[in-house]
C-alpha positions as CSV (number, residue, x, y, z in Angstrom):
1,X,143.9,-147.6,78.4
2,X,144.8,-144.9,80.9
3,X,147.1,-143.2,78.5
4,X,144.7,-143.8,75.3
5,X,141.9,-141.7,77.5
6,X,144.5,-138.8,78.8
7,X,145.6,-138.5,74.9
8,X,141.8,-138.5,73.8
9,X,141.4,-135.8,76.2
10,X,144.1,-133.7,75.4
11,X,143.1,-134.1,71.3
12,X,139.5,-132.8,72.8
13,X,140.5,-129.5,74.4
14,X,143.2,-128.8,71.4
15,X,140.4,-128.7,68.9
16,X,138.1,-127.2,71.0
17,X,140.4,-124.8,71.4
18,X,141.7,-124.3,67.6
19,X,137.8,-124.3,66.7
20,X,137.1,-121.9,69.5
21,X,139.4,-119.3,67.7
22,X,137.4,-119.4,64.6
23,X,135.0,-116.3,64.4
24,X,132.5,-115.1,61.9
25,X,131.3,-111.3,61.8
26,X,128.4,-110.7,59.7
27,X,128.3,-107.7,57.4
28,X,126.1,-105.0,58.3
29,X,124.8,-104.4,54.7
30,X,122.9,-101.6,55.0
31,X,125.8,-99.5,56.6
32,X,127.9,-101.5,53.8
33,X,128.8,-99.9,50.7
34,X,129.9,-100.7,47.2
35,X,130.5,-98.0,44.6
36,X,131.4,-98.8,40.6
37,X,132.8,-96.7,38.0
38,X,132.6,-97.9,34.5
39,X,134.9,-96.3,31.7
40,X,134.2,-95.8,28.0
41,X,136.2,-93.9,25.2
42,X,134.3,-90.7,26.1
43,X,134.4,-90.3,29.9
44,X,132.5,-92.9,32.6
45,X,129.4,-93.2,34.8
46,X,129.9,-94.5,38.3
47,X,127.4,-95.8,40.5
48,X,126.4,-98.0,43.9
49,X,125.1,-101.5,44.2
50,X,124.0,-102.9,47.4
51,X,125.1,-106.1,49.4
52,X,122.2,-108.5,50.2
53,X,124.7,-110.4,52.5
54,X,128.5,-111.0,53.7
55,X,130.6,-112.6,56.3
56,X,134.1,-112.3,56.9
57,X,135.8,-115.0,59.1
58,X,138.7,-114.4,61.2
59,X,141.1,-116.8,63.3
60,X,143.4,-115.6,66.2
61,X,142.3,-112.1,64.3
62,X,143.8,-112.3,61.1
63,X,141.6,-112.8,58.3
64,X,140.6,-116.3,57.3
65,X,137.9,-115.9,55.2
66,X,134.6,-114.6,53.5
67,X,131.4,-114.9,51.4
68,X,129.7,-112.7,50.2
69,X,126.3,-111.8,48.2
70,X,125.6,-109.2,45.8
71,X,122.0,-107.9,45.2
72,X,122.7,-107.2,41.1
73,X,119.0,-105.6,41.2
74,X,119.7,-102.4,43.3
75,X,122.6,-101.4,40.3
76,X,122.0,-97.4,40.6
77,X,124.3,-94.7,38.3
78,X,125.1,-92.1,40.4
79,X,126.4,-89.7,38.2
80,X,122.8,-89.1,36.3
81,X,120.2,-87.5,37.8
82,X,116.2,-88.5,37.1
83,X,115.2,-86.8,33.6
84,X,118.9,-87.0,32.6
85,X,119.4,-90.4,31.4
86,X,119.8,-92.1,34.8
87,X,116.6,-94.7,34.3
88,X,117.5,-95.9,30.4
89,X,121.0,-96.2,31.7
90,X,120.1,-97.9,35.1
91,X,117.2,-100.1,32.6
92,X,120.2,-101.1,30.5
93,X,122.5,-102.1,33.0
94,X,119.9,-104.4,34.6
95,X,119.4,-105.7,30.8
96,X,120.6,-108.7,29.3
97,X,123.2,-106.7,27.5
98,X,124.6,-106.6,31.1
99,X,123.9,-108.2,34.2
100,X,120.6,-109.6,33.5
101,X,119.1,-109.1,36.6
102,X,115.5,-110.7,35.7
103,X,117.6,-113.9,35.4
104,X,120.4,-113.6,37.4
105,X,119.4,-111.2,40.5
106,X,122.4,-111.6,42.8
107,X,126.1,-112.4,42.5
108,X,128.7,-114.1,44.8
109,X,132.3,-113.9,45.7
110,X,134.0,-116.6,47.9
111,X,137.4,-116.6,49.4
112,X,139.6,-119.4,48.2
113,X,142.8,-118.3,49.7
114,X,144.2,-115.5,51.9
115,X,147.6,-114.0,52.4
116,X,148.9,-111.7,54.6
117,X,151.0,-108.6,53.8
118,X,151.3,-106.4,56.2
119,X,149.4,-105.6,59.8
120,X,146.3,-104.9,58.0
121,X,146.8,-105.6,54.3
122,X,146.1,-109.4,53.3
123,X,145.7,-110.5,49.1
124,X,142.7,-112.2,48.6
125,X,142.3,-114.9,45.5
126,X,138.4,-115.5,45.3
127,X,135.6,-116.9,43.0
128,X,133.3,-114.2,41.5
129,X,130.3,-115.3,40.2
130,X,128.2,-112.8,37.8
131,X,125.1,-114.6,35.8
132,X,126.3,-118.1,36.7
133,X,129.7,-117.5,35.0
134,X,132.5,-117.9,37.7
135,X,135.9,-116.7,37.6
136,X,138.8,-116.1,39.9
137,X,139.5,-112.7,40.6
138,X,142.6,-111.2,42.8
139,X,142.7,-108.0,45.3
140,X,143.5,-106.4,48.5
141,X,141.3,-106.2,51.8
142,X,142.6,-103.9,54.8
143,X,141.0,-104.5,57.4
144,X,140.8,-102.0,60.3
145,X,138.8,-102.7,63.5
146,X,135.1,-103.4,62.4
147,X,135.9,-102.0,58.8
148,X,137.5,-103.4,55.7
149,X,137.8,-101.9,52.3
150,X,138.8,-102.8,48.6
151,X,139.7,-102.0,45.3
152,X,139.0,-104.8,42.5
153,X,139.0,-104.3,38.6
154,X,136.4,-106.9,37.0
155,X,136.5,-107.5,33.6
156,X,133.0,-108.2,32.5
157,X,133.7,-110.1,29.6
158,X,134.7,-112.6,31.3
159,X,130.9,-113.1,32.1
160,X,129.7,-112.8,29.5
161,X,129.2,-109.0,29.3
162,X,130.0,-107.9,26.0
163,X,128.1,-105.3,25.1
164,X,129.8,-102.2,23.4
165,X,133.4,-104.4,23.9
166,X,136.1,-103.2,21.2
167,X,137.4,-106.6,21.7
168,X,134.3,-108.4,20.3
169,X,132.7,-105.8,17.7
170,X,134.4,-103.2,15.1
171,X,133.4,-99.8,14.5
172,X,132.7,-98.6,17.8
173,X,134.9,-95.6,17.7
174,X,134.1,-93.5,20.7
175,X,130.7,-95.7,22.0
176,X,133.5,-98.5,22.8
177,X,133.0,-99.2,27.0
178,X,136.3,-101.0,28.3
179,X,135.9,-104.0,29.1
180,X,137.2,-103.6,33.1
181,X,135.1,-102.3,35.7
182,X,136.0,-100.7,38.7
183,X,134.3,-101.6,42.4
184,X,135.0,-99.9,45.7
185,X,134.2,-101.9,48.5
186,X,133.6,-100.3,52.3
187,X,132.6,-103.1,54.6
188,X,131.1,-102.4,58.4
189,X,130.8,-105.6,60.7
């Protein structure tokens, strides 16, 4: 009994210890930043989009894990000012055509799996989710201090986002948009 309560014990204070390591910093999304560029056959219009919330876990300080929450409705374009197109294109972007952001106001990405590469570099396999389509998509964090940053290609058709695709309609010539788009992720925690 003695040596059932010692091992009990011991079990105790090696979970509470491997628990203890776990930590979760939350996001600071309005110092938090996320830029897009999207391409089309006859140049590109680039953009931000705002985080409505994030975590990134960490154990014995590497990189663990991470959630995060996209608010779809703050899409902005960047390169237009007001009077030059920037509120039809901003409109169209929240449209059905794209993200649908009546319906489908936020996204999500979810770590699934986490490797390291080097010091600061780690790949990063998660589940994107854009108007309740979810895919797996693959990039690279660094994470420096109380900053990380990334570089992911999305492909939008893969959500459902067709719109203007040269894969899915003929004739485009030079309206054709590709299909990837590009996001720049700057994280503060």
């Amino acid at each position: 009994m003695k040596n059932f309560k010692t091992i009990a014990i011991a079990l105790l204070v090696a979970f509470g210890s491997f628990t203890a390591t776990a930590q979760e910093k939350k996001v600071d999304v309005k110092a938090s930043k996320i830029n897009w560029v999207g391409k089309k056959v006859t140049g590109q219009h680039e953009g931000t989009i705002d985080l409505k919330s994030g975590v990134l876990v960490f154990k014995s300080n590497k990189l663990a894990g991470g959630n995060f929450t996209v608010d779809m409705t703050t899409i902005s374009t960047t390169d237009l000012k007001a009077g030059q197109g920037k509120e039809k294109l901003d409109g169209h972007l929240k449209a059905d055509d794209f993200f649908g952001t009546d319906k489908y106001p936020t996204a999500k990405l979810v770590f699934k799996s986490i490797g390291k590469k080097s010091d600061n570099v780690y790949s990063v396999t998660a589940d994107l989710t854009i108007k309740d389509i979810t895919n797996s998509v693959k990039f690279d964090i660094t994470v420096n201090k109380n900053n990380a940053t990334a570089a992911l290609k999305v492909d939008r058709t893969k959500y459902g986002i067709k719109y203007g695709s040269g894969n899915f309609f003929e004739g485009l010539g030079d309206k054709a948009i590709y299909d990837e788009f590009e996001l720049a992720v700057d994280l503060k925690f």
